[in-house]
C-alpha positions as a Python dict, from the first residue, in 0.01 Angstrom:
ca = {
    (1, 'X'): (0, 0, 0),
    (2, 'X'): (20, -336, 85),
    (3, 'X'): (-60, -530, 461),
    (4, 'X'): (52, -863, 509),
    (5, 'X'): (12, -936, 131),
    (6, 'X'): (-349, -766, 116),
    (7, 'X'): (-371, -416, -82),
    (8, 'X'): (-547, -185, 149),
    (9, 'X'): (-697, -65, -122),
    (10, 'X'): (-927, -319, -146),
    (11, 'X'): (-1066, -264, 231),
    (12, 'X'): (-1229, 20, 47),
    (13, 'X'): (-1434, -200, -236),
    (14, 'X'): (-1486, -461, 37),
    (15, 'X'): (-1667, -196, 246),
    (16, 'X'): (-1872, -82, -49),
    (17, 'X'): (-1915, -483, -95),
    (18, 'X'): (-2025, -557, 252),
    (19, 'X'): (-2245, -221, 232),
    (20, 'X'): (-2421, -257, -105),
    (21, 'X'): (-2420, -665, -124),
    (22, 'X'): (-2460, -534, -475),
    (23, 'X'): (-2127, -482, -759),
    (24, 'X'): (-2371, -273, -990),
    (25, 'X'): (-2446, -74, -661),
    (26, 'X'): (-2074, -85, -523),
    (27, 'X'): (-1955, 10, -888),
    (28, 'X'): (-2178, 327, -847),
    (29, 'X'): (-2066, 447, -552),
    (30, 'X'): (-1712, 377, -579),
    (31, 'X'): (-1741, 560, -949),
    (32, 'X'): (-1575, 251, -1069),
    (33, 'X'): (-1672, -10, -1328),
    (34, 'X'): (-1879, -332, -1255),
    (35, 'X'): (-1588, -514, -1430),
    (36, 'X'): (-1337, -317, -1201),
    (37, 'X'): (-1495, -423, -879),
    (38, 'X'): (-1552, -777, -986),
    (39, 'X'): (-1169, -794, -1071),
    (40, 'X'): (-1124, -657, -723),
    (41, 'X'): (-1400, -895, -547),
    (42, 'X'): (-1171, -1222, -730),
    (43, 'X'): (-859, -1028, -517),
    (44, 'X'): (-1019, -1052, -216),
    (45, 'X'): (-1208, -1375, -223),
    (46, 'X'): (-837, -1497, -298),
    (47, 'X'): (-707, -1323, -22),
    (48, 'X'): (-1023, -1450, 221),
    (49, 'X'): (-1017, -1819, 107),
    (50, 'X'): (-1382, -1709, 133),
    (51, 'X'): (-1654, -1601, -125),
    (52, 'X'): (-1756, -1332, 78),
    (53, 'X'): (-2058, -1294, -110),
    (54, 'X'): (-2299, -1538, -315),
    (55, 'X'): (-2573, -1597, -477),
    (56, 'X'): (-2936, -1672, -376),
    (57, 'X'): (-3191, -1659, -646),
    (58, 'X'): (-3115, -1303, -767),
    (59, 'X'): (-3016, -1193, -473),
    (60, 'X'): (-2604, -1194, -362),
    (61, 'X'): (-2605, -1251, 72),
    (62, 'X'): (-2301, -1223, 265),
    (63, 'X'): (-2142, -1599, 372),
    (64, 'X'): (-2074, -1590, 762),
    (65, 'X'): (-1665, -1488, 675),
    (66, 'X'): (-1826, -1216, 553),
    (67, 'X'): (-2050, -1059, 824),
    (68, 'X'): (-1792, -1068, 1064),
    (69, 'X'): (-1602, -861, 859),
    (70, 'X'): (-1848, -598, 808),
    (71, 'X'): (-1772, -379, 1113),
    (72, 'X'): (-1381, -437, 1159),
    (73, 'X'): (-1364, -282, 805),
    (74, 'X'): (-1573, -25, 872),
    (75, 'X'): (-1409, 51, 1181),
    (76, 'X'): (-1077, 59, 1007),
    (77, 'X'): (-1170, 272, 762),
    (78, 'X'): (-1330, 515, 980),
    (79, 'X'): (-1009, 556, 1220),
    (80, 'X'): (-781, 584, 869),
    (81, 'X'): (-1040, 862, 773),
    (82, 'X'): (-1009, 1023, 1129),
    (83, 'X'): (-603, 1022, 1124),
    (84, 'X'): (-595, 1174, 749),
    (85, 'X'): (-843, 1443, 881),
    (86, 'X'): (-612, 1553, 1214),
    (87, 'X'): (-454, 1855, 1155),
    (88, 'X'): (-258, 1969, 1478),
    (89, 'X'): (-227, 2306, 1350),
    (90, 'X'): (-639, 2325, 1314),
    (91, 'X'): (-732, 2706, 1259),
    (92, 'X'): (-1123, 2730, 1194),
    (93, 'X'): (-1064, 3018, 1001),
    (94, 'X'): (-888, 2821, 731),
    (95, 'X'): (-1050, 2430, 810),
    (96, 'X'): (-1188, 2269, 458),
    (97, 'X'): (-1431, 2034, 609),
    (98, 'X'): (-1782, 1911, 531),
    (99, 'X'): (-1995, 1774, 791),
    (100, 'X'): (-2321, 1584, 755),
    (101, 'X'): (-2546, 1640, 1040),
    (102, 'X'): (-2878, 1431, 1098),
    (103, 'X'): (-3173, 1606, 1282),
    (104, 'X'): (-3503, 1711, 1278),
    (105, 'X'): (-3644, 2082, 1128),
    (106, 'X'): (-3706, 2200, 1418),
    (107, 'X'): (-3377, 2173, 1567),
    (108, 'X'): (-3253, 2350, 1226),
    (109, 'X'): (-3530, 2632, 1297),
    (110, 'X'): (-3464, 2619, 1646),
    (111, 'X'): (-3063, 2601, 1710),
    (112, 'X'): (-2915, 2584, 1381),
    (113, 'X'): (-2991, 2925, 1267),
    (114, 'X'): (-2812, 3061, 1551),
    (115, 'X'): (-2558, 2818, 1459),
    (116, 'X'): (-2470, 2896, 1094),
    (117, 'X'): (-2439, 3296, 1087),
    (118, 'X'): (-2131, 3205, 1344),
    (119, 'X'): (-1996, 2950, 1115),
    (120, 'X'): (-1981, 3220, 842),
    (121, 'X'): (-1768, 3429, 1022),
    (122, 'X'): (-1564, 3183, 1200),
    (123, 'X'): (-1549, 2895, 959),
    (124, 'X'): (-1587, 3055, 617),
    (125, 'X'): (-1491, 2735, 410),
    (126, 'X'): (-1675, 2419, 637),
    (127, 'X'): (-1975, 2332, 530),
    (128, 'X'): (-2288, 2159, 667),
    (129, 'X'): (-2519, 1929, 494),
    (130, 'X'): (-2831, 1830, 688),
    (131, 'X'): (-3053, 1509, 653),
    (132, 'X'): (-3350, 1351, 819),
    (133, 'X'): (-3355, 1103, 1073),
    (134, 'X'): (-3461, 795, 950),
    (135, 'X'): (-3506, 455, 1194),
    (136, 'X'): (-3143, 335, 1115),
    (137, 'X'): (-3006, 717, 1158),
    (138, 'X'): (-2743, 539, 1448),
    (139, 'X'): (-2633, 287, 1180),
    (140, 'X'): (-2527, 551, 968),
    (141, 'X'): (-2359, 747, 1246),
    (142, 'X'): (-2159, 411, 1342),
    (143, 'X'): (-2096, 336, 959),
    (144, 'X'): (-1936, 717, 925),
    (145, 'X'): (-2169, 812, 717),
    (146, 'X'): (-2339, 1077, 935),
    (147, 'X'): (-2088, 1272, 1142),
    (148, 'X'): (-2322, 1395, 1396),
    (149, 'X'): (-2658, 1281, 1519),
    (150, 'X'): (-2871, 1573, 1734),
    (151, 'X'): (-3166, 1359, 1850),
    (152, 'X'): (-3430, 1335, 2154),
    (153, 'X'): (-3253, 1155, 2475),
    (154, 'X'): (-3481, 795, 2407),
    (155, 'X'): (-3315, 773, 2077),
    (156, 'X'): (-2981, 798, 2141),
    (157, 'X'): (-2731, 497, 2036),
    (158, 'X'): (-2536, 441, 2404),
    (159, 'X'): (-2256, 295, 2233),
    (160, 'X'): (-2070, 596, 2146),
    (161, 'X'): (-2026, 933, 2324),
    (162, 'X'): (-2306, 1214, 2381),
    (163, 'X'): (-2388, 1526, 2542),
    (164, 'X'): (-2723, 1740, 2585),
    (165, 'X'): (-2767, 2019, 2427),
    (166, 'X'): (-3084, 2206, 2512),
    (167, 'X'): (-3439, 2103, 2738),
    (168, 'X'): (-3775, 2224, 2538),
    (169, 'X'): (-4179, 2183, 2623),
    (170, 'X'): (-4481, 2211, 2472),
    (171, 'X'): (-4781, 2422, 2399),
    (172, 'X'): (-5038, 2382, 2220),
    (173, 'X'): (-5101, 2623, 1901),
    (174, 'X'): (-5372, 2767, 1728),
    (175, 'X'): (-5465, 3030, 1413),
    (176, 'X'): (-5487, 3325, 1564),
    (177, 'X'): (-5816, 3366, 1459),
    (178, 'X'): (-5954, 3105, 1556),
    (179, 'X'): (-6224, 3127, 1841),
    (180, 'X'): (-6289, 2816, 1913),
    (181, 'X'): (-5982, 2774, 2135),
    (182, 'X'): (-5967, 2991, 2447),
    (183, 'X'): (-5625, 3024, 2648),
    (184, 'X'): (-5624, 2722, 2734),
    (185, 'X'): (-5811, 2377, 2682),
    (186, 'X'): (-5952, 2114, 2838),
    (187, 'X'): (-5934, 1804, 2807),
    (188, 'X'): (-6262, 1733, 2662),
    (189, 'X'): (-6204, 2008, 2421),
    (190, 'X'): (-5896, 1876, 2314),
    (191, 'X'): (-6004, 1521, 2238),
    (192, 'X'): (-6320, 1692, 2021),
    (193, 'X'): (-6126, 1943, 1803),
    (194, 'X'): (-5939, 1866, 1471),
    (195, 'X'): (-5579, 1794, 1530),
    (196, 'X'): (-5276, 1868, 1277),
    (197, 'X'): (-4952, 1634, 1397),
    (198, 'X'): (-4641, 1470, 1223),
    (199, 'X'): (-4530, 1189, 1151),
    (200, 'X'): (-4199, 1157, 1071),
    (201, 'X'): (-3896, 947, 932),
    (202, 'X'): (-3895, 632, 718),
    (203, 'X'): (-4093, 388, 852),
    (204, 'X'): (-4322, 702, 948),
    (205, 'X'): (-4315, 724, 1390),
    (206, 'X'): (-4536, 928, 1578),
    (207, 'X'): (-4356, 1241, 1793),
    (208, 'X'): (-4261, 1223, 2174),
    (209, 'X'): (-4546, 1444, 2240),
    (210, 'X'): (-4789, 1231, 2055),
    (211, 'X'): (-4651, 873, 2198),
    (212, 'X'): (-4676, 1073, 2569),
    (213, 'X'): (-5046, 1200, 2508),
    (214, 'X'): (-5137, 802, 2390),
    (215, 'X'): (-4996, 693, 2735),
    (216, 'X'): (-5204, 911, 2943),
    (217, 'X'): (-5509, 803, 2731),
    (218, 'X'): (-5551, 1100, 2610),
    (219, 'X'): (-5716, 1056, 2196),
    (220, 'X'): (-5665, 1332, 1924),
    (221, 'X'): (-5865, 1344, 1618),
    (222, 'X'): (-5600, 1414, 1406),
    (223, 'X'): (-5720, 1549, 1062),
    (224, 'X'): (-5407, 1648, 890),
    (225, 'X'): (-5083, 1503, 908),
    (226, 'X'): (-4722, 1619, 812),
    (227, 'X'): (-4387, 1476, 748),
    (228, 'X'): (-4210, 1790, 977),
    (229, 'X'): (-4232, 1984, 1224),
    (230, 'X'): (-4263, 2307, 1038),
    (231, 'X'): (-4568, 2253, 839),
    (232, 'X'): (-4778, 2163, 1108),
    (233, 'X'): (-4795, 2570, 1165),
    (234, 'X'): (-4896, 2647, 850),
    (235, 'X'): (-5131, 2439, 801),
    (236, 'X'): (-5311, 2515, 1110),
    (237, 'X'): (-5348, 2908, 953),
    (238, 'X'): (-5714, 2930, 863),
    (239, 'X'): (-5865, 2653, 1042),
    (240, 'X'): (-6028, 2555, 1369),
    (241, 'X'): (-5761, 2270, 1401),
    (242, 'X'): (-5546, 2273, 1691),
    (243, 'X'): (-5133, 2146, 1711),
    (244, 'X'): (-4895, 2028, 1985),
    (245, 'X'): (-4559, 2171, 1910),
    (246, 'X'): (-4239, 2243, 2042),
    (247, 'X'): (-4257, 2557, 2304),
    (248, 'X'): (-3939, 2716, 2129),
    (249, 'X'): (-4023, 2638, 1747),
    (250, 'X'): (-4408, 2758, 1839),
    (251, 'X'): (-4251, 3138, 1974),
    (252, 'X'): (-4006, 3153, 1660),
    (253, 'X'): (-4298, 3053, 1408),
    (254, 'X'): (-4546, 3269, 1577),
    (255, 'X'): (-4311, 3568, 1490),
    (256, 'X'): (-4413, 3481, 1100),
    (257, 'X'): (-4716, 3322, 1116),
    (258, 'X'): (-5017, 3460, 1237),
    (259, 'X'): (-5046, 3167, 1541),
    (260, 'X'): (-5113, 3177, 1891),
    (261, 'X'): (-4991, 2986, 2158),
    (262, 'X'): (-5238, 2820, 2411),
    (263, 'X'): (-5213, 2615, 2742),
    (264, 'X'): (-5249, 2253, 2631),
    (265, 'X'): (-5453, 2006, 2865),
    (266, 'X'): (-5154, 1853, 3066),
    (267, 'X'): (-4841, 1929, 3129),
    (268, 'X'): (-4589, 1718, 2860),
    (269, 'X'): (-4248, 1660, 3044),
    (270, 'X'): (-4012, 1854, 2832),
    (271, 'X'): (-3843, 1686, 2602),
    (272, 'X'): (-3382, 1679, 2591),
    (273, 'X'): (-3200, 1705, 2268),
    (274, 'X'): (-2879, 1534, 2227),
    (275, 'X'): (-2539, 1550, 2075),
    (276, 'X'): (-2368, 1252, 1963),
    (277, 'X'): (-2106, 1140, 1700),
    (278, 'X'): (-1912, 859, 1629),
    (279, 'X'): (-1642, 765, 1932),
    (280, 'X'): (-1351, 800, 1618),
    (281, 'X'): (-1474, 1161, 1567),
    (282, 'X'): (-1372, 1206, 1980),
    (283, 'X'): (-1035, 1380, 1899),
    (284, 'X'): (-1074, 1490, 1574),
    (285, 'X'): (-949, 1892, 1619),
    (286, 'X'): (-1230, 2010, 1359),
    (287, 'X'): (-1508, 1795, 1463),
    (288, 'X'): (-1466, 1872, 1825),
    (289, 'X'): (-1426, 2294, 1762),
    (290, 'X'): (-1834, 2198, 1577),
    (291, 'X'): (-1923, 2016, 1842),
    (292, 'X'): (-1842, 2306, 2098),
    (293, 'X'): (-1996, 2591, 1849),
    (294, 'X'): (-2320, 2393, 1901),
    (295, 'X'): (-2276, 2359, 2254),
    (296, 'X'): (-2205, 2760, 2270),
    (297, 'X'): (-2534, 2825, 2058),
    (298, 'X'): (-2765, 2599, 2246),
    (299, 'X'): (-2666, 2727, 2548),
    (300, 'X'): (-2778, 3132, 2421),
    (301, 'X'): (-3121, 3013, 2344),
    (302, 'X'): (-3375, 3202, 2493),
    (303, 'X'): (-3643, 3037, 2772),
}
């Protein structure tokens, strides 16, 4: 189909263009050949009167043409995308739909196990794919490339719409046979016992519980650290170490792991998952029934 002399086509490659700043790269994900998407890239530098992208040393950098048009194509893509996926006569039962969903493990052991034994029965053929959050997690959310984004409130990208989800605090947890650790801890005992904590994402970030303790100079001597939530539990089993966790992932874990949960030294201000997805997603029939099934199950979580 053609625009005002452009094949829309092309937006496509030029996305992958603007995206990649690589043709091997663009070639790759587009399942094209190299010499397929430099035949297109000669198309649209025509079209442009631009180069849209050149080369420095080795490298190939976007001229200034070209990084305006890196979010109008996007955008234009994503809103084609949205109106091909509208079905007005939406029916779960029968949707086809695959959603990518970026969060942490312990909202996947905390909400999304409640979540997915619904979307059996309801939604037999959509599927869910889940990925970490990384630092540029809200890029990929505007760039359509995650369709929702279930993050902690200071993270959220206030661009494009939200809702909460669920509150959750914290207590500290131990091996249950550990007898070191009383019911509760002080202060003083806290800052001399072994610590296990994450670390997580790409660049590796320290957890809100961990930034909150460092602002109320309170020092851990952390001894083993993880890349998720999860671990942290088992790797506390046998030790003297102690761990700051999430109140609700601490109860469900201490169901299968031989843990105990114990008072921590302060209280740390609960922390507020969110909901958010991309503002082209808003009316999207399919999208909006997932969004409400995660409302539902976050609302039947237990205290």
């Amino acid at each position: 189909m053609r625009f005002n002399r452009l094949d829309l086509n092309l937006l496509v490659t030029l996305d992958a263009l603007l995206d990649e700043r690589r043709i091997t790269r663009a070639a790759e994900r587009l399942n094209l050949s190299q010499s397929a998407i430099s035949g297109m890239l000669a198309k649209l530098r025509e079209y442009f009167d631009d180069e849209l992208l050149v080369p420095v040393g080795r490298n190939l950098e976007l001229t200034p043409l070209a990084l305006e048009l890196v979010q109008p194509v996007r955008d234009l893509l994503l809103q084609v995308q949205t109106i091909v996926a509208i079905d007005p006569t939406f029916d779960p039962a029968h949707a086809r739909r695959h959603f990518t969903i970026a969060t942490s493990d312990y909202v996947i052991n905390v909400l999304m196990r409640r979540v997915i034994p619904a979307l059996e029965q309801r939604a037999p053929n959509v599927t869910l794919e889940f990925m970490p959050l990384v630092e540029d997690s809200a890029d990929k959310l505007r760039r359509g490339e995650y369709d929702l984004l279930i993050i902690p409130e200071p993270f959220l990208a206030q661009d494009h719409p939200h809702r909460p989800l669920f509150d959750d605090g914290y207590t500290c947890v131990v091996w249950e046979g550990n007898e070191a650790v009383g019911k509760r801890v002080s202060v003083e005992e806290f800052e001399r016992l072994d610590h296990v904590a994450a670390l997580l994402g790409w660049p590796r970030a320290p957890t809100y519980d961990s930034r909150y303790l460092e602002a109320q100079g309170i020092r851990r001597r952390v001894r083993v650290t993880t890349s998720d939530f999860g671990s942290i539990a088992s790797a506390l089993i046998g030790t003297r170490m102690i761990a700051t966790m999430h109140r609700r992932l601490a109860a469900e874990l201490s169901y299968r792991l031989p843990l105990r949960l114990v008072e921590p030294p302060i209280a740390i201000p609960a922390v507020r998952e969110f909901l958010q997805w991309h503002e082209y997603r808003e009316k999207d029939p399919c999208h909006r029934w997932l969004r409400e099934l995660l409302v539902e199950a976050a609302a039947g979580l237990p205290d």
